[in-house]
Each structure stands twice: as structure tokens, then as C-alpha cells.
N, C-alpha and C positions, 0 to 999 in steps of 0.2 A: 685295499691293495694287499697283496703278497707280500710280505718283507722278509727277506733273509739278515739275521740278526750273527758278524763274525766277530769273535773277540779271542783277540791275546787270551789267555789262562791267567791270568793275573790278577789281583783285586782292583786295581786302579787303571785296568781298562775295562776289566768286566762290569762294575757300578755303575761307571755311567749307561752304558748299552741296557743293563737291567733298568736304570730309570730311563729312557726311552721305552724302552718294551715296555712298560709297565701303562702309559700313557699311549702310546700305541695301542694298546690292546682295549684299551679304555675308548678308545676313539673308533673300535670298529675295524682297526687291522688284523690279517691273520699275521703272525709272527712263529718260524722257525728261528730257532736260535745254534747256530755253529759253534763248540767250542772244547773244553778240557772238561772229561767225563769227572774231573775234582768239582768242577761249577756246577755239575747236574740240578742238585736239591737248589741251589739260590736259582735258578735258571727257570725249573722246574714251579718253584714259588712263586715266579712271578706269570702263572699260568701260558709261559712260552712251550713250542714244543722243544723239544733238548734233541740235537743229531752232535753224535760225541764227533773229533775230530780224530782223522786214521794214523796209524803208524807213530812216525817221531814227533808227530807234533802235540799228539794227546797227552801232555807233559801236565806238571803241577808248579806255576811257577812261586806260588808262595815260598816252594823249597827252592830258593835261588843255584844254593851248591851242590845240591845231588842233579839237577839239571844241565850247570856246566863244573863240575868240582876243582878246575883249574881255577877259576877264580877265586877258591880259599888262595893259594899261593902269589897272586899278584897284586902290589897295591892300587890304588886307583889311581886311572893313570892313560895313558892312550894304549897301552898294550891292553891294559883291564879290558876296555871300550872296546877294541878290534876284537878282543875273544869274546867276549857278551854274545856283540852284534851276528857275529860270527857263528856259535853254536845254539843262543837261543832264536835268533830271527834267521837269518840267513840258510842256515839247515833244517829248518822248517818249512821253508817256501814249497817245495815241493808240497809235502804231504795237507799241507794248507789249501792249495791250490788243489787236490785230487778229494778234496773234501768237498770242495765249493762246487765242483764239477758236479760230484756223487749228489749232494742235495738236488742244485739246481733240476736233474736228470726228473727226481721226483715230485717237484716243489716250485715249479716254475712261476721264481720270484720275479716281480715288478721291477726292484728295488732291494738295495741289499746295504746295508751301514756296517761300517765294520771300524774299526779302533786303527789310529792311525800307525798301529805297528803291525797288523797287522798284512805282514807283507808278502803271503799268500795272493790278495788282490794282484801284484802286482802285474803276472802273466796276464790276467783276464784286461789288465788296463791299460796295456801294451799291444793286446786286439784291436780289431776294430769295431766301432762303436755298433754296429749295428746288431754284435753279434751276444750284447748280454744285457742284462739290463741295468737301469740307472744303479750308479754308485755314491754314496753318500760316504766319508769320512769325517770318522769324530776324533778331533783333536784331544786327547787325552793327556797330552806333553804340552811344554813349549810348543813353540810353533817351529815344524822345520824346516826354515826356509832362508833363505840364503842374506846374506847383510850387506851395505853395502861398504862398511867396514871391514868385510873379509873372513869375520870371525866366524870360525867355526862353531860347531852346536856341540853342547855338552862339555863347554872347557871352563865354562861360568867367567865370561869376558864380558863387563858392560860395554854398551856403544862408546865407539874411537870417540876423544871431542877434538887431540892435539897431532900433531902430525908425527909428533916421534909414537904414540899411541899408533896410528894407520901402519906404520913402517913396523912397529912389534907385532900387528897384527897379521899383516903379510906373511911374515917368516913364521910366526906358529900358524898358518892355515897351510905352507907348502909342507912342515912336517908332518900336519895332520892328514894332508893327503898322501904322503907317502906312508905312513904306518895303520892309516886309519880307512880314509874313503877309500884309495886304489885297491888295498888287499881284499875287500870287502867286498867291492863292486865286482871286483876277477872272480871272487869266490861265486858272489850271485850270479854271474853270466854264464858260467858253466851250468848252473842248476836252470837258467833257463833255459841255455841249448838244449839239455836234455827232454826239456819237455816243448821243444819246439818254437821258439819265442825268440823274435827277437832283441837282439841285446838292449840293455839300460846305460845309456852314455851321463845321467847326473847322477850325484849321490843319494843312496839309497833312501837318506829320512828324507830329501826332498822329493823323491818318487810320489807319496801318494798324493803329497799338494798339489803336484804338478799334475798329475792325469785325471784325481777324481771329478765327477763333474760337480760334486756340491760337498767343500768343504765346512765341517761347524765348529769353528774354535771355542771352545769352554773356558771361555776367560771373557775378555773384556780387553777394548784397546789399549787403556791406561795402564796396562800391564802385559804389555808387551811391547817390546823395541822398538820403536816406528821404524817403516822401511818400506818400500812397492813391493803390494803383495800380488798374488794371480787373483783374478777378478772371483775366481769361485770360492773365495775364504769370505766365510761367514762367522762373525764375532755371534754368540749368541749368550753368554752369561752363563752363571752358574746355572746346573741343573737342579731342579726340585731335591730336595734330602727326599730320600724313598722312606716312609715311617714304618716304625715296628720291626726297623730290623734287629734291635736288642733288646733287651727288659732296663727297664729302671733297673738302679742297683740299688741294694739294701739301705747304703748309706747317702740316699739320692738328698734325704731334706738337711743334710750338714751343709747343701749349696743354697742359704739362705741367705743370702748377700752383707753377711756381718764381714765376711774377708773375702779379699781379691783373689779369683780363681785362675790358676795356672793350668792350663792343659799341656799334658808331653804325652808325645807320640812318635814311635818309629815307623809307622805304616805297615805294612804285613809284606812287605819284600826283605829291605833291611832292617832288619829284627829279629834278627839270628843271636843277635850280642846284644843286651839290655845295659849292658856295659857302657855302649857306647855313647849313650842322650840321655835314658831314661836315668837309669842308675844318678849319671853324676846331677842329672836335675833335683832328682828326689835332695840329695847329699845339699847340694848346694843352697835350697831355698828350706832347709830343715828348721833353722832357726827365725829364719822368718815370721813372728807373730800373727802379720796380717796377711798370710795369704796362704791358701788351701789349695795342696798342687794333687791336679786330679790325672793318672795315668792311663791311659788305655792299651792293653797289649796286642792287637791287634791281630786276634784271635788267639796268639800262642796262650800258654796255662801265665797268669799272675805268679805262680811259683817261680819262676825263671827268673824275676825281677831281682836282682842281688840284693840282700842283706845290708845292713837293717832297713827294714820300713820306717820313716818316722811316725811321730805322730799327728801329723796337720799332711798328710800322703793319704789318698783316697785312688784304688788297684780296681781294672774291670779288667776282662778280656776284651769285652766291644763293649759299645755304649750308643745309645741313643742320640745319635748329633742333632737332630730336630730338639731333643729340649736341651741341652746340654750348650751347643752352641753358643745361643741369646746369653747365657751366663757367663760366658770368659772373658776374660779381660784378657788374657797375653795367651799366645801359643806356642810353646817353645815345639820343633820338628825337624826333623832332617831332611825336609821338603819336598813329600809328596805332592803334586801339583794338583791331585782333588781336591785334599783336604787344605790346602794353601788358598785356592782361591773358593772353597765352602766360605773359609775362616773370613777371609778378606769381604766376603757378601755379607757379612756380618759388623764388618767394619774393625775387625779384630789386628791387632798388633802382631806380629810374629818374630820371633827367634828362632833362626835357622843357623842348623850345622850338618851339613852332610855334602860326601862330595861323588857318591857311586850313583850308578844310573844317570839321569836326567837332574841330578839332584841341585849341580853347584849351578845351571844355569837358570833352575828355581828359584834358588838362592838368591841368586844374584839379581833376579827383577824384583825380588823383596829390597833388596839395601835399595837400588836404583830408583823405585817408584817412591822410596819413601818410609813405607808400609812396615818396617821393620830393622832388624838388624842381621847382616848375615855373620857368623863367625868365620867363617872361609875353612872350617875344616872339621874330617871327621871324628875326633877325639875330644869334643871341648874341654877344657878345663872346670871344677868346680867353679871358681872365681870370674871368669870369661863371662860361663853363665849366669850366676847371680847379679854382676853390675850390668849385665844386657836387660835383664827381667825385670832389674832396679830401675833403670834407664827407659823403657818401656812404659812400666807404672807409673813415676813420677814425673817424669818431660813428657810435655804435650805434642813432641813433633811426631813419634811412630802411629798414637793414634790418631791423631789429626790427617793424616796423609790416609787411614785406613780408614776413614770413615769419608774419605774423598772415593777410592774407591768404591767402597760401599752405596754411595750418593750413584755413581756410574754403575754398578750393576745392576740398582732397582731400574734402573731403565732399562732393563732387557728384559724379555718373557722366554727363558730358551725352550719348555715347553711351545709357547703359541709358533716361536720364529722357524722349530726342528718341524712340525706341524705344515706350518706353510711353504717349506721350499720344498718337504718330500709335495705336496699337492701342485709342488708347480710343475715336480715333472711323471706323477699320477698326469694334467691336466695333458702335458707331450706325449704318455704313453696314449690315451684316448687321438688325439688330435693325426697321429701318424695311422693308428685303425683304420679312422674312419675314412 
């Protein structure tokens, strides 16, 4: 098959889409890949063809503030949220959309998977079916799709249990529609009038669930909220770690199981300020004897890390999570949801603190499932973080519950499962030819 491969510019949509292509291409598909001319070289590595994306969308979103620079000035928050939504996804749509066009013209894909922000799709999914080909969304986030608790996405709300819970949930989802989905959705509508389309009456994250014809959640059920989903959401487990994408590091055999290994990470979005997780992790677990806290900067220089390093602090810029992984005992993160549920296939504990992006409803299925501890905010304290890491290491509930999930992802193949539903509708495209 032809595969058109669209992704956000981002590292934690672009990953996974690279580890599909990568099997993809392993299995005899051609694969073009649509995206930010910043992703070329990784794109490019994984023997895809690379078509940059035009105009305002050929953005770099590792640099989150020179993309929307309003956001240095607002804390996180639903105004935060509406501006995001607003100048990274929603004014992109266009130029997303005249990308997809422009391939498609020379490239006429079968099939096409694209990252569940990326909402470019949207115009084409608001067509009618006959006029493009199969679409595949890959859930990248949370899942987002509606509760029947009311709560909105991105506020880090566990499921209502009591009714005074139902009743506070009501009232922050009619706020959240008035500052959040309504300004958002008017903002979208106009961008599809212009290009001909008609309008979108739900809210925008639930858009791609709702239209794509084969959703693939990169998770697992036990880690996500139960609730009636659309019949085209497909759980399919962690994706394979893609290997060789960093070097061992110099000081790779000090991870020889004499002390407990602490991984911290800000992910390569927020990671602007080492300040904020890494920093006070390093501070915090310094005096710690028995445990060796390993950092990754997530691409940025290790320099940036604030002073002093101690001495049992082991600094990379990436790292190799295929061997790296099998070795942590706790993951302290500001909860990127790849590396949140890599970590959980592993059976791993986590400490989360983050509340920008997608981050606090990350979070919040870490404390709920079990799997962890979440701190509910973006500044932890030194002390917050070391009796969470304590708490972790020494009580048996955060790993216990993590190696429950762990037990439930070996049950998935998201290889075999991504494999078999693109052939189910390969087997629709033949079937309607002939």
C-alpha cells in the first residue's frame, strides 16, 4: 500500500508515526511522510520519503515559545489552553490541510495515519468518504473523548464517584466551554469556511475520534478512564522502542544494579526550564546513598541543567530507552504520555509533576490507575519529590499496580494489531475495485 504518514512537528507525535514507518516500510509499504522540515533527518532515517509541510504550519514545536510567545506570559490554565489550541493547532489547519491536498495530488495514498492533533485531517474528514482515502489516527494523548462525568480533557479530573463530584464537574465543563471549546471551535469554523467545509458542531479534540475510520490508542485500557467509546478506537499497546536512536553514554556501566535508578525527565516540549523537575530532582535525591538519578535532557545541551550536579547524577542529552528502561526502578516526569506509558510497559513506578499541555490528565491516570504518584503541580518542591521517590522505592503499592499494568500490555502486539487493521482496509480498498 501507499501510506501517507501526517504528524504534528512535535517529538511525542512524531515517534510514534517514525516507529510505525519504520515497520511499515519493513513490511513492504511505500511510505511518504508529511511534516516540519525541523523532523527531516529523523524522518529521512527511517528511510520514509520527507514532503516538508507549507507555510505556518512548518513550525518547530520543540521550541514551544517562539511558536506561540504569548504563552511565556500566562500561567497554566484554560486561558493557557485556549491560546495553545488556538495558535499551535487551530491556525494551522489550513496550511495542514493544503499540504495533504499538495501530496495526496502526487502520491496517491491508500491510506494515510496521522497523529491525533493533527487537525489538518479534519477538512478531509468532514468530506465525504468516498473522496479520500482510509484514515488512520494515532492516539498520541489521552484519549479525547467525552465522559460521562462531564469532565473535560486537559483539567486532570479523575472519574466523578459522588454526586457532589458530578455537580463540580458540570460547572467546570460549562466554564470550560465558554473560555475553551466555544472560542476555539468559532475560531476553527471560520478556517473551514474559508476553505470550503462544513462546519464542526463537537469539540475539536473529540473531532478526530469521532470521524477517523480506525482509531489506535497507544495505551491500554487499564489506563484510561472507562467510559462508551466510538467503535473505531482501537487500544493497541506500547509501540516497539525504535533502537539506536542515541549512543550508550560514557558512564553507561555505573547502571550496575548495586543502587536504585531514578530516571527524570522533562520530555522535549517543556523543557525550557530544567528548573522546574529536573533541577529540583537532581537537589532532592543528592543525599540519597542508594540510588543513582539518571537525567535525560531531551535533546537540549546538559549544560542548561542548573548547578551543582551532584555526585550519584548521571546527565545525557538522549539516551537509549531500549536498554535503559529494563533498569529503572522509579520515573520521576512531568508526564509526557509516550514516555509515561513506554515506562508503565515496563512495569515501572512514576512521579509526576506537570500541569501544561496534556500533562495534568497524564497525570492524573498515573495517581488513579495506581501506577504512581502524581504531585498535582508544576514547581514540585525538593521534599514533595524525595518522600514521593521514597514512597515509591520502599512501599510495594506504586510498583505493584505497575507491574499490573505491565502484565496488560504484554498482551498487546501494537506492531501486529497497527499491521492488521491498516490490511483490513487495504483488503476494502481491493474489494470496492474489483
Amino acid at each position: 500500500m501507499k501510506v501517507l504518514m501526517a504528524s504534528t512537528p512535535a517529538t511525542g507525535h512524531l515517534n510514534p508515526l517514525i516507529a510505525i514507518t519504520t515497520f511499515l516500510i519493513e513490511d513492504g509499504h511505500e511510505v511518504l511522510f508529511l511534516s516540519g522540515t525541523a523532523c527531516r533527518r529523523r524522518i529521512e532515517q527511517s528511510k520514509a520519503t520527507f514532503h516538508a509541510l507549507p507555510g505556518e504550519a512548518d513550525v518547530d514545536l520543540r521550541d514551544l515559545p517562539s511558536v506561540a510567545p504569548e504563552l511565556r506570559s500566562i500561567e497554566p490554565g484554560l486561558d493557557w489552553l485556549r491560546v495553545a489550541l488556538e495558535k499551535i493547532f487551530v491556525d494551522k489547519v489550513s496550511d495542514q490541510y493544503k499540504g495533504l491536498q499538495e501530496v495526496l495530488r502526487d502520491f496517491p495514498a491508500d491510506a494515510i495515519i496521522g497523529d491525533d492533533m493533527f487537525f489538518g485531517l479534519i477538512p478531509m474528514l468532514l468530506g465525504a468518504r468516498v473522496n479520500r482515502p482510509a484514515v488512520l489516527v494515532c492516539g498520541t494523548s489521552i484519549l479525547h473523548w467525552r465522559r460521562e462525568d462531564k469532565a473535560p480533557v486537559f483539567v486532570g479530573l479523575p472519574p466523578a464517584v459522588t454526586p457532589a463530584q458530578f455537580k463540580e464537574y458540570e460547572g467546570i465543563a460549562k466554564e470550560y466551554d465558554e473560555r475553551v471549546d466555544r472560542p476555539t471551535l468559532n475560531r476553527l469554523n471560520i478556517v473551514l469556511k474559508d476553505l470550503g467545509v462544513g462546519r464542526l458542531t463537537i469539540p475539536l479534540f473529540e473531532a478526530t475520534v469521532a470521524f477517523a475510520d480506525t482509531y489506535l490508542q497507544l495505551s491500554v485500557p487499564g489506563f484510561e478512564f472507562p467510559r462508551a467509546m466510538p467503535s473505531a478506537v482501537n487500544f493497541i499497546g506500547a509501540l516497539p522502542i525504535i533502537p539506536g536512536q542515541a549512543h550508550l553514554p560514557s558512564w553507561a556501566n555505573d547502571l550496575d544494579g548495586k543502587r536504585k535508578v531514578v530516571l527524570v525527565t522533562q520530555g522535549t516540549v517543556a523543557n525550557h526550564d530544567f528548573g522546574l523537575l529536573i533541577g529540583p530532582t537532581l537537589a532532592a535525591l543528592a543525599d540519597e546513598p542508594d540510588i543513582l538519578v539518571v537525567a535525560t535532557a531531551g535533546g537540549r545541551s546538559i549544560d542548561a541543567i542548573p548547578d551543582p550536579i551532584p555526585y550519584n547524577a548521571r546527565l545525557a542529552e538522549y539516551l537509549p530507552f531500549e536498554w535503559l528502561l529494563p533498569k529503572v526502578d522509579v520515573l520521576v516526569t512531568n508526564g509526557g504520555y509516550g514516555s509515561v506509558n513506554q515506562a508503565l510497559s515496563f512495569g515501572i513506578p512514576i512521579i509526576a509533576a506537570g500541569l501544561t499541555e496534556d500533562k495534568a490528565d497524564v497525570n492524573a491516570r498515573i495517581a488513579w490507575s495506581g501506577a504512581g504518584i502524581d504531585l498535582k503541580t508544576n514547581n514540585p518542591t525538593r521534599e514533595a519529590i524525595r518522600t514521593a521517590v521514597r514512597t515509591a522505592l520502599d512501599t510495594p503499592d506504586c510498583r505493584r499496580h505497575a507491574q499490573r499494568l505491565a502484565a496488560e500490555f504484554a498482551t498487546f502486539d501494537a506492531k501486529a494489531e497497527t499491521l492488521r487493521l491498516l490490511r483490513q482496509h487495504e483488503r476494502a480498498l481491493k474489494s470496492r475495485a474489483a
